[in-house]
VMD Tcl script that builds the backbone (N, CA, C; Angstrom):
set m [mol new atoms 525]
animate dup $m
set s [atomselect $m all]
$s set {name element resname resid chain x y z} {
  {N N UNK 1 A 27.250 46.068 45.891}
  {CA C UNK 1 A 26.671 47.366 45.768}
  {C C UNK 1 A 27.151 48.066 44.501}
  {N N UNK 2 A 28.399 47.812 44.226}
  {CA C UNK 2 A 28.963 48.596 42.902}
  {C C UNK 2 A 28.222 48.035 41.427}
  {N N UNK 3 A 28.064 46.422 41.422}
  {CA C UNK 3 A 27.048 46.079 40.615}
  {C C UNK 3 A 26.052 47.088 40.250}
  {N N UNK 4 A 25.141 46.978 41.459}
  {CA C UNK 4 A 24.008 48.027 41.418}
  {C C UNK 4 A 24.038 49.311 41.084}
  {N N UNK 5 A 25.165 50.061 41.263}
  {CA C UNK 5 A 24.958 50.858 41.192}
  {C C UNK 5 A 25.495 51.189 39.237}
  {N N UNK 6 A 26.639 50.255 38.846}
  {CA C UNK 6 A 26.446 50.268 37.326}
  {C C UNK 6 A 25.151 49.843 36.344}
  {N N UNK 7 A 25.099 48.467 37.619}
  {CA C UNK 7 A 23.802 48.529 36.713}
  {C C UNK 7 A 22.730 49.906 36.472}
  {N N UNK 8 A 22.406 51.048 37.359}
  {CA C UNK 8 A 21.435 51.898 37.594}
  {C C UNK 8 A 22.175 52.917 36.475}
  {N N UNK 9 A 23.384 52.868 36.345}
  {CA C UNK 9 A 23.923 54.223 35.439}
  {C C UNK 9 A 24.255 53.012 33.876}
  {N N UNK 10 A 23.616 52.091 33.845}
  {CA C UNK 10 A 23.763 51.616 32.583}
  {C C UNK 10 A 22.058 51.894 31.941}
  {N N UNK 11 A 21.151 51.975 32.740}
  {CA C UNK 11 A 19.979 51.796 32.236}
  {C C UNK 11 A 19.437 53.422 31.630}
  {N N UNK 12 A 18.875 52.855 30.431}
  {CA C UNK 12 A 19.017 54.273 29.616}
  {C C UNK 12 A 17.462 54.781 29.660}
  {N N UNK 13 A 17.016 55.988 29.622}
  {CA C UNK 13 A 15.715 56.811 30.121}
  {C C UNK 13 A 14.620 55.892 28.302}
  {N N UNK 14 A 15.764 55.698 27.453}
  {CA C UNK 14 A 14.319 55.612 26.379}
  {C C UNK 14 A 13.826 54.184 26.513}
  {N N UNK 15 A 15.051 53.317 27.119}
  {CA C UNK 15 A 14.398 52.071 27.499}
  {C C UNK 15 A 13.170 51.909 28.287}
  {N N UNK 16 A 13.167 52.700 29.626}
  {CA C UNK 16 A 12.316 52.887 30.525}
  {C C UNK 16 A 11.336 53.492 29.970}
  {N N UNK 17 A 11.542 54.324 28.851}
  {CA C UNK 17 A 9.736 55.329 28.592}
  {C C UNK 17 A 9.470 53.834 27.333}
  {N N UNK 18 A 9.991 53.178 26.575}
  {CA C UNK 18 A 9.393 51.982 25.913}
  {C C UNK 18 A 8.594 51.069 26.444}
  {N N UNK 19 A 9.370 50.710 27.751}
  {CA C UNK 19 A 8.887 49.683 27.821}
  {C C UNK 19 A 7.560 50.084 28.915}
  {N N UNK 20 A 7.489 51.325 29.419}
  {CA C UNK 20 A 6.541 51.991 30.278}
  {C C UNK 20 A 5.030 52.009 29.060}
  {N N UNK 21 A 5.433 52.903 27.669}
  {CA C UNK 21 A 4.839 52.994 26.896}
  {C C UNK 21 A 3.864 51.648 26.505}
  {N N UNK 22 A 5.000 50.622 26.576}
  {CA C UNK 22 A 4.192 49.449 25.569}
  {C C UNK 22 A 3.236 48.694 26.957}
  {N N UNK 23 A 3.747 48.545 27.863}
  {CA C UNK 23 A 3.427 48.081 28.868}
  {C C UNK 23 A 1.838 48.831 28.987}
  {N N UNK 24 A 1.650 50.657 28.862}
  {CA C UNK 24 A 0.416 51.097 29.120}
  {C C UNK 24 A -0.804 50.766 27.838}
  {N N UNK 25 A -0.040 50.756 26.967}
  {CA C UNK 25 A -0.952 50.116 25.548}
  {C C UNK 25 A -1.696 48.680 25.504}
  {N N UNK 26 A -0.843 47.775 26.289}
  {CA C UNK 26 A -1.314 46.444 26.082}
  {C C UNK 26 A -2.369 47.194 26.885}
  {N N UNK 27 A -1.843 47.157 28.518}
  {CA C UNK 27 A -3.214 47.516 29.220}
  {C C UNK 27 A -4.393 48.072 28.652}
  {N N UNK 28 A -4.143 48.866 28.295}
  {CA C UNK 28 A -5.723 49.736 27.332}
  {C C UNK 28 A -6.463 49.268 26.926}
  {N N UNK 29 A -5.780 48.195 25.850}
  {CA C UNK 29 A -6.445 47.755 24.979}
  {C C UNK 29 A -6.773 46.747 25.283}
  {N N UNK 30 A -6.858 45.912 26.550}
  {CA C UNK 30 A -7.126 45.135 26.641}
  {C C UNK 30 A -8.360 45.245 27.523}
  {N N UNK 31 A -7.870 46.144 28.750}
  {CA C UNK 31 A -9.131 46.953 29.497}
  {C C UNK 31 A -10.046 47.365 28.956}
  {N N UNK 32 A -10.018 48.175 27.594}
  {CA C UNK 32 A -10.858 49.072 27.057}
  {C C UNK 32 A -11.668 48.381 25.732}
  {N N UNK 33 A -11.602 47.718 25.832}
  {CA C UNK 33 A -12.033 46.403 24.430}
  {C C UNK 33 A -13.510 45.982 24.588}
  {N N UNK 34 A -14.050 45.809 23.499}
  {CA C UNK 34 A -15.445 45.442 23.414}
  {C C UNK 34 A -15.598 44.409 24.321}
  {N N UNK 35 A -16.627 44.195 25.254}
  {CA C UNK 35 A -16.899 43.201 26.189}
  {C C UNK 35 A -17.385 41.992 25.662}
  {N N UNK 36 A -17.856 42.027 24.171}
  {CA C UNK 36 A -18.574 40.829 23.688}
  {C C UNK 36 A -18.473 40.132 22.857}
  {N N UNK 37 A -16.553 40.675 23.285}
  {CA C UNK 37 A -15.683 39.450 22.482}
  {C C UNK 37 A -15.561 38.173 23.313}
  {N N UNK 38 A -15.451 38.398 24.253}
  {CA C UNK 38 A -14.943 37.125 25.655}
  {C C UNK 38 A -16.423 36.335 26.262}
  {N N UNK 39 A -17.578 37.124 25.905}
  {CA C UNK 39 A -19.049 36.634 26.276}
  {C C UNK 39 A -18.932 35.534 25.584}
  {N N UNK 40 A -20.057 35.132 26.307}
  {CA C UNK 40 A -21.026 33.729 25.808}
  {C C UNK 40 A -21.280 33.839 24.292}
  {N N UNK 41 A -21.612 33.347 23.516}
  {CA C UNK 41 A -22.120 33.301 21.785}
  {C C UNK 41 A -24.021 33.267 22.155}
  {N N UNK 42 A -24.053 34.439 21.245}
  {CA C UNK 42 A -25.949 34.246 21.264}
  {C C UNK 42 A -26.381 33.072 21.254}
  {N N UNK 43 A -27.100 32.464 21.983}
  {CA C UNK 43 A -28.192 31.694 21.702}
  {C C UNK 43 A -29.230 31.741 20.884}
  {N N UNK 44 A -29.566 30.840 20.189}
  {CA C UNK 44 A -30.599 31.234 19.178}
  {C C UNK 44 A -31.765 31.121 19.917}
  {N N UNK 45 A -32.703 31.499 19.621}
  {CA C UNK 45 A -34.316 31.630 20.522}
  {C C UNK 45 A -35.128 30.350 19.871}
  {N N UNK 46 A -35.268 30.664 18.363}
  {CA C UNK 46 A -35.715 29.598 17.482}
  {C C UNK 46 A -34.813 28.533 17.213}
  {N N UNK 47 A -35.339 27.477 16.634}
  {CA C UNK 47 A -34.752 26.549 15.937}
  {C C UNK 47 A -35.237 26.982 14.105}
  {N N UNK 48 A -34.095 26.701 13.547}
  {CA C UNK 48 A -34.005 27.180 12.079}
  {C C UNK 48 A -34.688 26.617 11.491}
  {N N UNK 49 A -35.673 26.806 10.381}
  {CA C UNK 49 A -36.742 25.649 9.658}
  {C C UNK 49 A -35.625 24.688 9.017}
  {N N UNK 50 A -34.819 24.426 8.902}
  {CA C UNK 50 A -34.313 23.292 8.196}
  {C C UNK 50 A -33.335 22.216 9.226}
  {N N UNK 51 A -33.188 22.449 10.837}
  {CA C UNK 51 A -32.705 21.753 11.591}
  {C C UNK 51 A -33.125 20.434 11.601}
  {N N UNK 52 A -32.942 19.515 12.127}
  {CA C UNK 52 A -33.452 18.476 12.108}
  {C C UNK 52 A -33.293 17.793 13.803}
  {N N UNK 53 A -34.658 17.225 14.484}
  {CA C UNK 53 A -34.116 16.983 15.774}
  {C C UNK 53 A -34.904 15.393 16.205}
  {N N UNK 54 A -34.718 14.787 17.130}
  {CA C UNK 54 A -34.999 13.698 16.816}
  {C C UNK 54 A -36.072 13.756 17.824}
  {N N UNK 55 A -37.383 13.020 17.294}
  {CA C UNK 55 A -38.262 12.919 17.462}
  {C C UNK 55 A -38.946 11.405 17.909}
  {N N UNK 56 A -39.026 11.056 19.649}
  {CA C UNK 56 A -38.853 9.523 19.293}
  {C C UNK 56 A -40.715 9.146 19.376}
  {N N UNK 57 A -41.420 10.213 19.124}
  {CA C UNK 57 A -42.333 9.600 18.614}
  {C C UNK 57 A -42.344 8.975 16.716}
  {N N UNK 58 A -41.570 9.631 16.298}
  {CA C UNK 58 A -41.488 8.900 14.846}
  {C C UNK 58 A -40.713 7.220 14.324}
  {N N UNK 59 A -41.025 7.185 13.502}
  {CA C UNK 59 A -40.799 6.181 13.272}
  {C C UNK 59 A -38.984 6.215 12.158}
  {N N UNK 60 A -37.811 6.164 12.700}
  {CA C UNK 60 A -37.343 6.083 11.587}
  {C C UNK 60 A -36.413 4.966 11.006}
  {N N UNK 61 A -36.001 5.079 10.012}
  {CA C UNK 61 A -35.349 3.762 8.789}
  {C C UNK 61 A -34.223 3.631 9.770}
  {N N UNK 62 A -34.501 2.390 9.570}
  {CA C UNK 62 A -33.251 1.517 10.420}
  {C C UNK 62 A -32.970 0.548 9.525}
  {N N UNK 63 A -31.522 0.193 9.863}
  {CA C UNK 63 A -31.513 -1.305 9.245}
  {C C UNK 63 A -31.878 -2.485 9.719}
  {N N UNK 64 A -32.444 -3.460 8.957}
  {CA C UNK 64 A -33.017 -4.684 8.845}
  {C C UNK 64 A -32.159 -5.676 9.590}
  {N N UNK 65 A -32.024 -6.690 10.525}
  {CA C UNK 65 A -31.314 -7.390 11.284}
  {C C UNK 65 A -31.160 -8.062 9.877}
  {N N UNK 66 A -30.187 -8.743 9.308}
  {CA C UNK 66 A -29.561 -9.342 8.469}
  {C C UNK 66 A -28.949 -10.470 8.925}
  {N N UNK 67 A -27.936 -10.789 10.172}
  {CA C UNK 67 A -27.563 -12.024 10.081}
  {C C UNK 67 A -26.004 -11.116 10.339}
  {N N UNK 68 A -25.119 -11.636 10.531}
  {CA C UNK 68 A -24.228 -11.601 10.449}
  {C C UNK 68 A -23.507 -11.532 12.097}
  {N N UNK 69 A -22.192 -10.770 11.735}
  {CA C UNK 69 A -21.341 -10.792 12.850}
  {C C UNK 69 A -22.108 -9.970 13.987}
  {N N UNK 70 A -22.780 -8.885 13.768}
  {CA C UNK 70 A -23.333 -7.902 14.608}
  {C C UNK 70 A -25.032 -7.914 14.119}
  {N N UNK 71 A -25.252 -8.796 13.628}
  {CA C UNK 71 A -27.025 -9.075 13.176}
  {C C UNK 71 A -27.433 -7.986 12.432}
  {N N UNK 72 A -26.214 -7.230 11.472}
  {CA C UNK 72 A -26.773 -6.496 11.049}
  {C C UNK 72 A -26.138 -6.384 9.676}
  {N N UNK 73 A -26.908 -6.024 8.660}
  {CA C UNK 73 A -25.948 -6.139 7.380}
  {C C UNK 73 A -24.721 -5.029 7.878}
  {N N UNK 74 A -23.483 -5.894 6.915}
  {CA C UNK 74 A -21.830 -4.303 6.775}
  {C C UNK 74 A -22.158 -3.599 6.377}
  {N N UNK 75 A -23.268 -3.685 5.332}
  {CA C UNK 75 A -23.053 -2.338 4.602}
  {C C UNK 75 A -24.292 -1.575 4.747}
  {N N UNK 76 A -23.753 0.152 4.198}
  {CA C UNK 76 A -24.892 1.338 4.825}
  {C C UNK 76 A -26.427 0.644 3.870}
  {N N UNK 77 A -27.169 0.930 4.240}
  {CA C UNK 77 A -28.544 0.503 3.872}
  {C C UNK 77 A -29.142 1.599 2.421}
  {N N UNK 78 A -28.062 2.513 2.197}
  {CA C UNK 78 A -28.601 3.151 1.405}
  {C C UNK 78 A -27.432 2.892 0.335}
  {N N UNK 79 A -27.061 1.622 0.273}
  {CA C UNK 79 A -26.040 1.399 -0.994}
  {C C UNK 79 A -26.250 0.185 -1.359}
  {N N UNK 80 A -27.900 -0.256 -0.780}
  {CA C UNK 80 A -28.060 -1.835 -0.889}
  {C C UNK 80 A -28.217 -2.348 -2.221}
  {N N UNK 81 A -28.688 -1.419 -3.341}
  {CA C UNK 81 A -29.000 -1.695 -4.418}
  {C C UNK 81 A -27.421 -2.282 -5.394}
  {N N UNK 82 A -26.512 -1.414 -4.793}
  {CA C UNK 82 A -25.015 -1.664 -5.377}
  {C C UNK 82 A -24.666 -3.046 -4.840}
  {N N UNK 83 A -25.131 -3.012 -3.906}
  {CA C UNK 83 A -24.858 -4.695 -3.293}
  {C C UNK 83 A -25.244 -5.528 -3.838}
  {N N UNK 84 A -26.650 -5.554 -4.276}
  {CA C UNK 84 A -27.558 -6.904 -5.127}
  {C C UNK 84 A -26.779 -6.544 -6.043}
  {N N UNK 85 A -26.609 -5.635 -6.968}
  {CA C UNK 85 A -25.928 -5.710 -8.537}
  {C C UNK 85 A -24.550 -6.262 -8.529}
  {N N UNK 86 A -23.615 -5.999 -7.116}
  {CA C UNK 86 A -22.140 -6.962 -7.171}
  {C C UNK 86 A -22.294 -8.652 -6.847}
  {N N UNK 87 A -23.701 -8.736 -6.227}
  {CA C UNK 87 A -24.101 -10.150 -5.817}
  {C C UNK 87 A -24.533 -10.889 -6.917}
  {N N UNK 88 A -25.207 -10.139 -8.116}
  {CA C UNK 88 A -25.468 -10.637 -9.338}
  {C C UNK 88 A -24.611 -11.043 -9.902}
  {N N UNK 89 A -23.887 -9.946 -10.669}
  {CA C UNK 89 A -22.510 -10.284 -11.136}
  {C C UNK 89 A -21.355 -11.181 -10.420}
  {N N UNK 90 A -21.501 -11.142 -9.519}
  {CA C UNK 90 A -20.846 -12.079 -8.990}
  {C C UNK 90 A -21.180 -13.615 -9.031}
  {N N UNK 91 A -22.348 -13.722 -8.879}
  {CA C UNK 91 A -23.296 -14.889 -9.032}
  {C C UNK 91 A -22.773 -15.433 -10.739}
  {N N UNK 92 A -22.999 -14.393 -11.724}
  {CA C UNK 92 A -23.327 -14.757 -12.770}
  {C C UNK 92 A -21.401 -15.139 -13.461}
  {N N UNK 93 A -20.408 -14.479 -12.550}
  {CA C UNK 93 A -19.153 -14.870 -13.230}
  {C C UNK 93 A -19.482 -16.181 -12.585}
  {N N UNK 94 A -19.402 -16.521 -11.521}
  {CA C UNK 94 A -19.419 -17.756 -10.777}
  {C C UNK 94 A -20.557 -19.155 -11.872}
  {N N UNK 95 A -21.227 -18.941 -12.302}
  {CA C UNK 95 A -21.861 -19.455 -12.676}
  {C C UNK 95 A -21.143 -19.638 -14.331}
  {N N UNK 96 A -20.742 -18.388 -15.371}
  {CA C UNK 96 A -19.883 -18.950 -16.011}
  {C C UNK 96 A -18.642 -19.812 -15.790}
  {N N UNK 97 A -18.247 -19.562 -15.198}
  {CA C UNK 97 A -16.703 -20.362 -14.707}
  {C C UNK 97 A -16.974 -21.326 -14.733}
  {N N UNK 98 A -18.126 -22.359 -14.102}
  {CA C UNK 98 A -18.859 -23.438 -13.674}
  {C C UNK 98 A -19.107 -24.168 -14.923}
  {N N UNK 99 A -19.900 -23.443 -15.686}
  {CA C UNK 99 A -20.128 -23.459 -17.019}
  {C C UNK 99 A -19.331 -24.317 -17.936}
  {N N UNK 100 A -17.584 -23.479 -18.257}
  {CA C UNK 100 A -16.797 -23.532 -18.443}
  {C C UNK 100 A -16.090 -24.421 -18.392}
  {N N UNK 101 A -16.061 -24.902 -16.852}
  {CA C UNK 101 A -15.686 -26.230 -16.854}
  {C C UNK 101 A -16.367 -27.653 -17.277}
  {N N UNK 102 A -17.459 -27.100 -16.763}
  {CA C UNK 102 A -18.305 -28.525 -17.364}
  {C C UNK 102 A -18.028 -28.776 -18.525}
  {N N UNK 103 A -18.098 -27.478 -19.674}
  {CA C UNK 103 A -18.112 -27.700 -21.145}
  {C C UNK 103 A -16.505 -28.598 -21.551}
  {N N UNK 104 A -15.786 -27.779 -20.968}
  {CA C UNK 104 A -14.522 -28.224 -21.372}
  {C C UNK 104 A -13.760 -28.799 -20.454}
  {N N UNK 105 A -14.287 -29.999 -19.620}
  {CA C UNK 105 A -14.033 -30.934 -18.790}
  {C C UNK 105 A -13.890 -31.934 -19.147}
  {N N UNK 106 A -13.176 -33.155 -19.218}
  {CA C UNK 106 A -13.072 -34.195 -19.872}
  {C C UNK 106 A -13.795 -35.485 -19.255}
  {N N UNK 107 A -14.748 -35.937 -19.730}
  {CA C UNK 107 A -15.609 -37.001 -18.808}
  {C C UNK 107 A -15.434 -38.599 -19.727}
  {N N UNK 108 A -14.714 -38.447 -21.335}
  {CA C UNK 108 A -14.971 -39.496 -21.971}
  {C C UNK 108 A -13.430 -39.442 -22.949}
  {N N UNK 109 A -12.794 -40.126 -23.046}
  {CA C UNK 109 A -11.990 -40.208 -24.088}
  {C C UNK 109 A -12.285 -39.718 -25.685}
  {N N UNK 110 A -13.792 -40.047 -25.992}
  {CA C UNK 110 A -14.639 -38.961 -27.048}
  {C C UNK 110 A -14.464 -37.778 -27.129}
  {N N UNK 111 A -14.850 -37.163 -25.692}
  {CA C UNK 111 A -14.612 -35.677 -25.564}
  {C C UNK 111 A -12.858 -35.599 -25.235}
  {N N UNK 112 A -12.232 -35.909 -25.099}
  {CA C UNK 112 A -11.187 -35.628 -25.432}
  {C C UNK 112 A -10.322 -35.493 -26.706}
  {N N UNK 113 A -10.258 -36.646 -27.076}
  {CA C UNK 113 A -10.420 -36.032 -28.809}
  {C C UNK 113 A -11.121 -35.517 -29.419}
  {N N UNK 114 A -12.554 -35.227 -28.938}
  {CA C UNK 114 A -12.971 -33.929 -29.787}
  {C C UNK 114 A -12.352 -32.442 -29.235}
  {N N UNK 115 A -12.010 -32.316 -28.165}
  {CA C UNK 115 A -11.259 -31.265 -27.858}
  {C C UNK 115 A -9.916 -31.148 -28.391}
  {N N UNK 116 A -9.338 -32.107 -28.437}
  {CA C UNK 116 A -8.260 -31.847 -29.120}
  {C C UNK 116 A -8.508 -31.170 -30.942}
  {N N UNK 117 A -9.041 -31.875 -31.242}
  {CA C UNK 117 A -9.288 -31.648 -32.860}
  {C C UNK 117 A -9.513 -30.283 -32.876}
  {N N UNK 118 A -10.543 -30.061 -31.644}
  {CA C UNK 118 A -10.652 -28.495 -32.165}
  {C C UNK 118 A -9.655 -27.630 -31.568}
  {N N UNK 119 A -8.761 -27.878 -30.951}
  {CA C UNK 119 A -7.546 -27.238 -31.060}
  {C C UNK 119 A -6.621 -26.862 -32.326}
  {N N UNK 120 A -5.135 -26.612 -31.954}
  {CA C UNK 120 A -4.291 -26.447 -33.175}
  {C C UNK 120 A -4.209 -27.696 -34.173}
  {N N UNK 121 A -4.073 -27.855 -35.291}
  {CA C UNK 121 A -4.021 -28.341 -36.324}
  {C C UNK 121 A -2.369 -28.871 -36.409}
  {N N UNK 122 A -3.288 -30.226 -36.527}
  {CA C UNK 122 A -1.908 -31.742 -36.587}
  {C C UNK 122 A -0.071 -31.156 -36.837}
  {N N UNK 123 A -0.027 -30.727 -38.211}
  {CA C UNK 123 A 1.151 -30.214 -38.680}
  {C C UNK 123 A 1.593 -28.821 -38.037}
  {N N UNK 124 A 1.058 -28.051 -37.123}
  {CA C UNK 124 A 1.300 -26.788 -36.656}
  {C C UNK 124 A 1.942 -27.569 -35.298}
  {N N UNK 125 A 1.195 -28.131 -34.421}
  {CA C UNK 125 A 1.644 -28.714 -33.446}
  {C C UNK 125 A 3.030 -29.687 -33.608}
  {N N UNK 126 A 3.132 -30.062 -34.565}
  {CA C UNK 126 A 4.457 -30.976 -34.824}
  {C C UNK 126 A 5.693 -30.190 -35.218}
  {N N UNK 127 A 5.465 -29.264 -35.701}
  {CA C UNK 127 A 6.313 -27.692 -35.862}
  {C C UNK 127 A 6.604 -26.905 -34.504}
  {N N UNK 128 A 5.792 -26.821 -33.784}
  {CA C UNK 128 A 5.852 -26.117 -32.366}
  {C C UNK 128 A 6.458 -26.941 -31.754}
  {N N UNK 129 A 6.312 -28.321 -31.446}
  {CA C UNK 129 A 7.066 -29.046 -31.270}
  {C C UNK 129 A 8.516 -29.436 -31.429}
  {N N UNK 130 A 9.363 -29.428 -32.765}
  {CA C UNK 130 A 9.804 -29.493 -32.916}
  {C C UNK 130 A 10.964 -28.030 -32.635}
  {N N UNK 131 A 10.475 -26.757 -32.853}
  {CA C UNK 131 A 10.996 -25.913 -32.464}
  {C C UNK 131 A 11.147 -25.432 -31.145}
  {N N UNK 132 A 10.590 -26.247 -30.360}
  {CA C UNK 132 A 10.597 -26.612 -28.633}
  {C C UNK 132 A 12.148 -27.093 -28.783}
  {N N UNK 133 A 12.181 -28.368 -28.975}
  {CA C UNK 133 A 12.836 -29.332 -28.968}
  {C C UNK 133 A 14.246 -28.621 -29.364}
  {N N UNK 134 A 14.264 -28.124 -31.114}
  {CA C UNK 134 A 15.731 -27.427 -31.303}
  {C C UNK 134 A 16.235 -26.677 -30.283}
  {N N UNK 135 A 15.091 -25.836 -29.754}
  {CA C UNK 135 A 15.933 -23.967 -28.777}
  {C C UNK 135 A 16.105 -25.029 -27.990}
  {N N UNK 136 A 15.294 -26.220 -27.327}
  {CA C UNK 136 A 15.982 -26.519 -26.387}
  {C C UNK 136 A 17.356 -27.111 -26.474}
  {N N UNK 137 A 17.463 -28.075 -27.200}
  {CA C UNK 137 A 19.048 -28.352 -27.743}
  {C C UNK 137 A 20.364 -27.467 -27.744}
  {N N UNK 138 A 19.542 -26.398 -28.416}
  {CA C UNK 138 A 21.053 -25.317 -28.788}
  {C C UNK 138 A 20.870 -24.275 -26.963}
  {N N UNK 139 A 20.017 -24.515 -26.336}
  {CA C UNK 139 A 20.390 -23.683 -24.832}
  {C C UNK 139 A 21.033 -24.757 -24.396}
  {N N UNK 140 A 21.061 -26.217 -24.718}
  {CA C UNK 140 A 21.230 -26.797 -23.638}
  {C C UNK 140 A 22.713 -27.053 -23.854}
  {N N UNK 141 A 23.338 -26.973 -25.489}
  {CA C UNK 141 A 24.762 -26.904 -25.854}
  {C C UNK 141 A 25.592 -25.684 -25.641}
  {N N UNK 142 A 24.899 -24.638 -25.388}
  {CA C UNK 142 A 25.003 -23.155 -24.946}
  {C C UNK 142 A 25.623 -23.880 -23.569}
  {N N UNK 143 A 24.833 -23.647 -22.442}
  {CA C UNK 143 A 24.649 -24.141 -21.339}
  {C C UNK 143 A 25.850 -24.858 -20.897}
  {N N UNK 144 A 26.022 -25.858 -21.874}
  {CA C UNK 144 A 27.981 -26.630 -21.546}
  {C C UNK 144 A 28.609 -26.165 -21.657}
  {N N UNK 145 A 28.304 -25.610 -23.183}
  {CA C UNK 145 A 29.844 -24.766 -23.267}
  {C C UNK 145 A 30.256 -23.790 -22.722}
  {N N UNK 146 A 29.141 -22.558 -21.981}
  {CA C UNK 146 A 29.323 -21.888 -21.147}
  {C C UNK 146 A 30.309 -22.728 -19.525}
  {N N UNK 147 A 29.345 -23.872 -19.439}
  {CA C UNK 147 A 29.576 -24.421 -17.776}
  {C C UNK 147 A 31.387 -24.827 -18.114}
  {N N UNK 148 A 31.972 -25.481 -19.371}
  {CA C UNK 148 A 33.170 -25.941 -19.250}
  {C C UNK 148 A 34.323 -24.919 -19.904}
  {N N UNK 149 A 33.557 -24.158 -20.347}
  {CA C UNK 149 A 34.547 -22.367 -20.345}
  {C C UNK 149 A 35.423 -22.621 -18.731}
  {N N UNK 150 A 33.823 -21.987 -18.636}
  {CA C UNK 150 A 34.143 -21.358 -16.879}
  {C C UNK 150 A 35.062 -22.491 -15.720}
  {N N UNK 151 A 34.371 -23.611 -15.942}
  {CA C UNK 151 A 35.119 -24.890 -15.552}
  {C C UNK 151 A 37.049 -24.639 -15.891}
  {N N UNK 152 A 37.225 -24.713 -17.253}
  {CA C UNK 152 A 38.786 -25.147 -17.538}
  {C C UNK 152 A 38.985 -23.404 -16.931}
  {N N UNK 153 A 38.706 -22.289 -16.808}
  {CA C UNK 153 A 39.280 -20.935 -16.289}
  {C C UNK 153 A 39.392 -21.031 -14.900}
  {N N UNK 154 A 38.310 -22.094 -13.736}
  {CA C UNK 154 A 38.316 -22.125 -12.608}
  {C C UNK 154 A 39.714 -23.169 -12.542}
  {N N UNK 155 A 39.893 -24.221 -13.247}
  {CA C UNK 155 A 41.289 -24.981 -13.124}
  {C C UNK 155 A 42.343 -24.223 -13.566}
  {N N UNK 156 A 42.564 -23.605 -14.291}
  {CA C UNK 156 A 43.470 -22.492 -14.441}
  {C C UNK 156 A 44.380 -21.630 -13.517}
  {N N UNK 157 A 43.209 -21.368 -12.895}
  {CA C UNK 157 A 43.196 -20.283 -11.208}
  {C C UNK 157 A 43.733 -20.895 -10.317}
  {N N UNK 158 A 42.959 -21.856 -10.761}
  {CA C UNK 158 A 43.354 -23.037 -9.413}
  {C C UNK 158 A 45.145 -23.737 -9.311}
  {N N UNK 159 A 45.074 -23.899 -10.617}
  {CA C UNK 159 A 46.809 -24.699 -10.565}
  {C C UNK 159 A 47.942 -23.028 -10.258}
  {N N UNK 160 A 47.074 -22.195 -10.566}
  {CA C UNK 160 A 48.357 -21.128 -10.370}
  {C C UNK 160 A 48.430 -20.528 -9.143}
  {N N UNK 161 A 47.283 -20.663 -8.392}
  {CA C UNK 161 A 47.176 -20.410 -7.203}
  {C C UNK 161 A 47.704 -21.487 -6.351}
  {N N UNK 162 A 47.563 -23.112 -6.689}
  {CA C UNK 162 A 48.460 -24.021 -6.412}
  {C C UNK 162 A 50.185 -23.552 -5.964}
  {N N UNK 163 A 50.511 -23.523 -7.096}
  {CA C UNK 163 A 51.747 -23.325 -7.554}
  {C C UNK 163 A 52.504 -22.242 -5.907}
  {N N UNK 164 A 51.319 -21.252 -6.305}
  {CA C UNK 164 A 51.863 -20.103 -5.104}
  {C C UNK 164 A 51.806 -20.366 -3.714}
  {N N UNK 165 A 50.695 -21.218 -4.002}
  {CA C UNK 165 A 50.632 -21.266 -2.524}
  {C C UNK 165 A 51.201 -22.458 -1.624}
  {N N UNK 166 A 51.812 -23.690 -2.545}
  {CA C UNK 166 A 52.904 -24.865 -2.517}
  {C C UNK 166 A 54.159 -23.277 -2.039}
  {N N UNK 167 A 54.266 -22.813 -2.539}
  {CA C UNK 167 A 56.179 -21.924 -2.486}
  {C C UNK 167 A 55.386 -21.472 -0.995}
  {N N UNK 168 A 54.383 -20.451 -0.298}
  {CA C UNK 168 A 54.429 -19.943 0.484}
  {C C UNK 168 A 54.253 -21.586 1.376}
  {N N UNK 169 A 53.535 -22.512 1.269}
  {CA C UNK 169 A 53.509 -23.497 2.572}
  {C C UNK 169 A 55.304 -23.939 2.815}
  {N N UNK 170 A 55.810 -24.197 1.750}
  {CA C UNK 170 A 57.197 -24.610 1.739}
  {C C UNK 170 A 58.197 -23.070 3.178}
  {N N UNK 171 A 57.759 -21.962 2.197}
  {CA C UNK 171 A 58.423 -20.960 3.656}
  {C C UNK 171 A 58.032 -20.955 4.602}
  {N N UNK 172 A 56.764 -20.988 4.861}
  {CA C UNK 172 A 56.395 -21.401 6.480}
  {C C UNK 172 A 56.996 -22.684 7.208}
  {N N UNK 173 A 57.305 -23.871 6.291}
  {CA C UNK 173 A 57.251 -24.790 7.009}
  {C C UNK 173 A 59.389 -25.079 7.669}
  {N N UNK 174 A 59.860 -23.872 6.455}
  {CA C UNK 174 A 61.343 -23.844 6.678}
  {C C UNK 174 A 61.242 -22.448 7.520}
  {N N UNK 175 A 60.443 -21.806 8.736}
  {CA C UNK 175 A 60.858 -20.770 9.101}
  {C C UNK 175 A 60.879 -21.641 10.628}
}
mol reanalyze $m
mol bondsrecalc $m
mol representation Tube
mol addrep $m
């Protein structure tokens, strides 16, 4: 009871007229508010001249059964023209490539030396060659002398790590 009754002498008069206040405002305005906000939305009477509604007496564009996974072409029917033009081009790299090989396919030892000839020129190729051959030499003397650097530094390591680790087996084996 003593609760109650602090609680009743804690509660202050402007709290009570606030929250009385805000409490009668929502009401109002919510009571007193245009009704034809929460209504239905007009219906239109007409249909707008530019609606469009479907009509199954007409006839309309469909796509063409084509074949495929669903008998129907993938693609939209109004991008068919982009299609034949990637089917062309496509056709027509395919058909160079083809080309290509035939021309420069080797069917005769003739045509092989004539392909060659018309390649690089005798003394250029014996130069390219040969400068193959040097870089490869000097990577490949690179290459050792790098591998037996590293080699005599790994024996190095090794005998001194020897050394230490002969003294520690020796104390273990006298403890």
């Amino acid at each position: 009871m003593k609760r109650v009754i602090a609680w009743l002498k804690n509660i202050r008069p402007a709290k009570v007229l606030t929250a009385f206040v805000a409490s009668a405002l929502l009401l109002l305005t919510q009571a007193c508010n245009n009704p034809g906000v929460a209504a239905q939305p007009p219906q239109p009477s007409a249909q707008p001249p530019n609606a469009e509604r479907y009509d199954p007496t007409k006839s309309y564009e469909l796509n063409t059964p084509s074949g495929g996974m669903n008998n129907f072409n993938d693609v939209d029917y109004r991008s068919e023209n982009t299609q034949r033009a990637a089917e062309i081009r496509s056709k027509a790299l395919r058909d160079n490539a083809q080309r290509n090989i035939d021309e420069k396919g080797i069917d005769s030892v003739d045509q092989y030396v004539e392909n060659y000839r018309q390649g690089t020129p005798f003394g250029q190729r014996v130069k390219n060659l040969g400068e193959d051959i040097g870089s490869s030499a000097k990577e490949l003397g690179e290459g050792v002398a790098k591998g037996t650097k590293r080699g005599v530094e790994n024996l190095k390591d090794n005998t001194q790590n020897a050394g230490e680790n002969a003294a520690d087996a020796v104390k273990d084996t006298l403890r």
